[in-house]
C-alpha positions in Angstrom: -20.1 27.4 35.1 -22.3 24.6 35.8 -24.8 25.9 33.4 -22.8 26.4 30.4 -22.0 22.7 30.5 -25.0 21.2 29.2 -25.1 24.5 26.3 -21.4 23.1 25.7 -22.4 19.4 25.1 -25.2 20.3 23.0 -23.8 22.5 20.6 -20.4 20.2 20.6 -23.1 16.8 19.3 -24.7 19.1 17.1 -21.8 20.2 15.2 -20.4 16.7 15.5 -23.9 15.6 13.7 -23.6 18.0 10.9 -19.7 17.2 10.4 -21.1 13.2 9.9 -23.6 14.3 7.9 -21.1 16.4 5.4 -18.7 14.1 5.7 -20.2 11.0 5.2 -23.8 10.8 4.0 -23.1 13.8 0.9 -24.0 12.6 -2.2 -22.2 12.8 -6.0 -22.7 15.5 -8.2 -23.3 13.1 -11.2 -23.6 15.6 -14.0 -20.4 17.6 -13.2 -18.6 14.5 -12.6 -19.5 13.4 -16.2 -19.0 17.0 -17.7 -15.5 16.9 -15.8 -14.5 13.8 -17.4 -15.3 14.4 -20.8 -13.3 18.2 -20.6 -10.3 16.5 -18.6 -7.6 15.1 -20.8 -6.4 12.8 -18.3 -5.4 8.9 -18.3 -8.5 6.4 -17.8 -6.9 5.6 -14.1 -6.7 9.2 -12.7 -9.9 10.2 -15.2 -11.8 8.2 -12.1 -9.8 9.9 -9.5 -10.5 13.2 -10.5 -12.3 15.3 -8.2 -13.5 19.0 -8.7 -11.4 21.8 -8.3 -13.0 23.3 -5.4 -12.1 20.1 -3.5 -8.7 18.6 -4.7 -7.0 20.9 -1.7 -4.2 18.2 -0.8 -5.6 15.7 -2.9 -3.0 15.3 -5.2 -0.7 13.3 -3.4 -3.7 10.9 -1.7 -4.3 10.0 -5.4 -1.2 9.4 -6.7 -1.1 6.9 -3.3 -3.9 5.2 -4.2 -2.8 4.5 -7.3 0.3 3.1 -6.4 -1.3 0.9 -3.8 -3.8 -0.4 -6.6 -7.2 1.5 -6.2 -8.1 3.5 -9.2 -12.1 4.3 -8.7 -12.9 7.7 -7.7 -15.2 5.8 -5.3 -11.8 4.6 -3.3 -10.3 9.0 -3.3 -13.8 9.7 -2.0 -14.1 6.8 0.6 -10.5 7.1 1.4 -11.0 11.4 2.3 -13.9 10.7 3.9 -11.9 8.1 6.5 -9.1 10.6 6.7 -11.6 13.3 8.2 -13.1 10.9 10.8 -10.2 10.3 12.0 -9.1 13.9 12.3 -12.7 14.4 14.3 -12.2 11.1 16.4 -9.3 12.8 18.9 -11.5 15.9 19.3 -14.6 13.7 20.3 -12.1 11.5 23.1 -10.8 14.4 24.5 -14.1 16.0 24.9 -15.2 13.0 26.3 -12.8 12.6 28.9 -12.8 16.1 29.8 -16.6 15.6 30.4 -15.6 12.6 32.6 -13.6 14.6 35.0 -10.3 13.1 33.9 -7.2 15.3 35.0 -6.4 17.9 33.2 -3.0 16.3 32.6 -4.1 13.1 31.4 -6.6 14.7 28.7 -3.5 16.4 27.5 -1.6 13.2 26.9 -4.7 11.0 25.6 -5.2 13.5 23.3 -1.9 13.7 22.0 -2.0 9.9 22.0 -5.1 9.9 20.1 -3.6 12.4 17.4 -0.4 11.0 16.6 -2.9 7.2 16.5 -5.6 8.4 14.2 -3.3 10.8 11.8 -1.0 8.0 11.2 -3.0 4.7 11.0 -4.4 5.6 7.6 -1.0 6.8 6.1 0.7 3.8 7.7 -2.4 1.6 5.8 -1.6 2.9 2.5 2.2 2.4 2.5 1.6 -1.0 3.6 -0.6 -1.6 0.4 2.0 -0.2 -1.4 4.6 -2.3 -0.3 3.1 -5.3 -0.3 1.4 -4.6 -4.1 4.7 -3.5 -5.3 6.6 -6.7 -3.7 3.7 -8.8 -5.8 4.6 -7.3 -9.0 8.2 -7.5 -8.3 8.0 -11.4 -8.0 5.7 -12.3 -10.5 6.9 -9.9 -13.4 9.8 -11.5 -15.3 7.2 -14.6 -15.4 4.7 -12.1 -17.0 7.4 -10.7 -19.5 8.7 -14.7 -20.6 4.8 -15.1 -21.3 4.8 -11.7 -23.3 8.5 -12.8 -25.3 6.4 -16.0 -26.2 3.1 -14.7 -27.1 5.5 -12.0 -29.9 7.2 -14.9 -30.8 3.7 -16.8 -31.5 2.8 -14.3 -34.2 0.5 -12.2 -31.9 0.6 -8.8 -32.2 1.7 -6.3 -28.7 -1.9 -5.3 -27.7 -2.8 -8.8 -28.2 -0.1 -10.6 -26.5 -0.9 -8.0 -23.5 -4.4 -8.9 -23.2 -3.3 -12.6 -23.6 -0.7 -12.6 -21.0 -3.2 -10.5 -18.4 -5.5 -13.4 -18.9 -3.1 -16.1 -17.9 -1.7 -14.1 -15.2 -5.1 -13.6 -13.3 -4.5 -16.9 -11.7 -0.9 -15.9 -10.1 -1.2 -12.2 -9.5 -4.0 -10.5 -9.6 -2.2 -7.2 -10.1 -0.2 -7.8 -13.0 -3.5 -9.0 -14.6 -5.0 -5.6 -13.7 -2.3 -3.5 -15.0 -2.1 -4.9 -18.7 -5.8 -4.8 -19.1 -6.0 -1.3 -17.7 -2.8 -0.8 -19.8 -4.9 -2.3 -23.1 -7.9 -0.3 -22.7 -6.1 2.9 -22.8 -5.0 1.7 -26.0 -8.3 0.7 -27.0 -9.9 4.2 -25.8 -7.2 6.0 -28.7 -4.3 6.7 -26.5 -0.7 6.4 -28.0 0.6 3.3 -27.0 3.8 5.1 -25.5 1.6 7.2 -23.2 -0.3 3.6 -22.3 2.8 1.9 -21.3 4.4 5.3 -19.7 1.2 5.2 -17.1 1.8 1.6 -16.6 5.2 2.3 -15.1 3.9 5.3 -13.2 0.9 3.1 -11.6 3.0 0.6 -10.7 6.0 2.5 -9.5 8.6 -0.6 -10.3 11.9 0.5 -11.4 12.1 -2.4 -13.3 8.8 -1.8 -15.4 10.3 1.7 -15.9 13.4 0.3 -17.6 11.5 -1.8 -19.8 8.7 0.8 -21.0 11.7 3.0 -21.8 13.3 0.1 -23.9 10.1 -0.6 -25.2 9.6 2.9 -26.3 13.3 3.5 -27.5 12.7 0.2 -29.5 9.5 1.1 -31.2 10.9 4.6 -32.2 14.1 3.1 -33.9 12.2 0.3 -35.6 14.5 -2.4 -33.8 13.2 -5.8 -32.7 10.9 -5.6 -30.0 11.8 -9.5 -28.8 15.0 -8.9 -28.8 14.8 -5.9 -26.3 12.6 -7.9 -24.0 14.3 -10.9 -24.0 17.5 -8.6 -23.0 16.0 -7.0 -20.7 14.3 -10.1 -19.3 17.6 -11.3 -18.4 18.7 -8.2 -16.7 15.4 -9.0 -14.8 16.5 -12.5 -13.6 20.4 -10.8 -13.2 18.5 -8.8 -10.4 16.2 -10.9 -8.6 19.5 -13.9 -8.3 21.5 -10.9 -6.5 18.3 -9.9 -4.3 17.8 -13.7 -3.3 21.8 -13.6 -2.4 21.7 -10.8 -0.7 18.8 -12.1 1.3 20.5 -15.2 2.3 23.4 -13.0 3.1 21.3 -11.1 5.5 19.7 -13.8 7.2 22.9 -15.0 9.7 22.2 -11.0 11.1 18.5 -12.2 11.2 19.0 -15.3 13.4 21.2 -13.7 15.8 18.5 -11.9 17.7 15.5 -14.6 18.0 18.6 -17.3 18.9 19.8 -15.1 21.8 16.4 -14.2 22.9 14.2 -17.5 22.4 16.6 -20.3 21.7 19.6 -19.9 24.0 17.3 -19.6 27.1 15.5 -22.8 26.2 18.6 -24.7 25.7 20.1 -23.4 28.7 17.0 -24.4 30.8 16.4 -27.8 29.3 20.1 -28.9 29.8 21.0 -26.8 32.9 17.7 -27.4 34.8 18.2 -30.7 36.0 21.6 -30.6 37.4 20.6 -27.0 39.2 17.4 -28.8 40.7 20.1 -31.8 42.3 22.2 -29.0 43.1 19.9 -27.1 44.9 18.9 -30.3 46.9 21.9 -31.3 47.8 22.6 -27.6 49.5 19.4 -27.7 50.9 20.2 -31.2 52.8 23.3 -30.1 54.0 22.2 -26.9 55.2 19.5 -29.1 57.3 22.1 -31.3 58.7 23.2 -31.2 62.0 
């Protein structure tokens, strides 16, 4: 028993090695990536997140996260699988490791449970909370973006125009929005129909809002109508929602305060304004328990 140890540790680094090495130090097939891309009829955002067949096992839905949270290179997919793996490797490594140590059985049981549930979640848990937090960016800064687009059509400029426009002055506020429409202009530029442009804006983005107004959009453009109008309209449906968020916000916040003020504040107060009569009454038993 003693003697398989050391055979155990060695072949257990040595496939650990190789796993690092295939997992992290592989290079890019470069000439299949750019034969892919030129046979692919895909939009320019998931044209960079396309991987080869052989590998896009479970893929899928990885990219179409990464997307929403706002990373678009296939460098990010690639980086992003390759983290995904370590982690999976990381639990296996502990538990060796502490079965190695002479830990209980019992105990290496639990840690690596613990280390499982850990290292399988943190990097889903990482992506939601890009998502979130892009999506709650957009959300605020948006019906500022479409005023600045309702002005720049009412200017004179032309859509495509008045998107690159808008993306320029919006770099400063969010850095997202300004993304988007360029991303958004460049499929344009690269021959795409402008419907299929501003259909995989909405699915990027994942806003229900942006999805009503790339439908209206659309519907608009197909019946000739006028485009300004249908923003402006929906613009104020925008605003309509974002006054009954803030309200129901502030309506939620009395149910906020009720736990920190039972928890934090109520203590205090009770200690500030109670503690000095408790310390005289205290004393005072104190004496006349001493007394003869």
């Amino acid at each position: 028993m003693t003697a398989t140890i050391p055979l155990l540790v060695f072949w257990t680094e040595f496939f650990g090695a190789l796993a690092v090495k295939n997992y992290w130090l592989k290079g890019n097939d470069l000439p299949k990536e750019r034969l892919h891309r030129f046979t692919v009829n895909e939009p320019l955002a998931h044209v960079e997140l396309t991987v080869p067949a052989e590998k896009s096992k479970g893929a899928d839905s990885l990219r179409r996260k990464l997307i929403l949270a706002g990373l678009h290179r296939k460098s990010d997919l690639t980086a992003m699988t390759r983290f995904q793996r370590i982690c999976r490797l990381l639990p296996v490594a502990l538990v060796l490791f502490l079965f190695f140590m002479g830990f209980p059985k019992a105990q290496i049981f639990a840690c690596g449970i613990l280390f499982a549930v850990i290292f399988i979640i943190v990097p889903r848990l990482w992506i939601l909370r890009l998502i979130f937090k892009r999506r709650r960016d957009i959300e605020r800064h948006f019906p500022d973006t479409l005023d600045l687009l309702i002005l720049c059509l009412e200017a004179g400029l032309s859509f495509d125009s008045s998107l690159v426009r808008v993306a320029k002055e919006q770099e400063r506020v969010s850095s997202q929005i300004s993304r988007e429409l360029n991303l958004t202009n460049q499929e344009t530029l690269a021959g795409k129909p402008r419907e299929v442009a501003l259909k995989n804006l909405a699915d990027r983005t994942g806003v229900e809002d942006i999805k009503s107004i790339v439908s209206a959009v659309q519907q608009s453009m197909k019946l000739g109508t006028s485009l300004v109008k249908t923003l402006r309209t929906q613009a104020d449906v925008m605003r309509k929602k974002r006054r009954e968020r803030i309200r129901a916000d502030i309506a939620k916040t009395p149910v906020k305060l009720i736990f920190p003020l039972l928890l934090f504040i109520f203590p205090t107060l009770l200690i500030v304004i109670l503690g000095p009569s408790m310390v005289n009454v205290f004393r005072q038993l104190s004496l006349t328990g001493g007394a003869p």
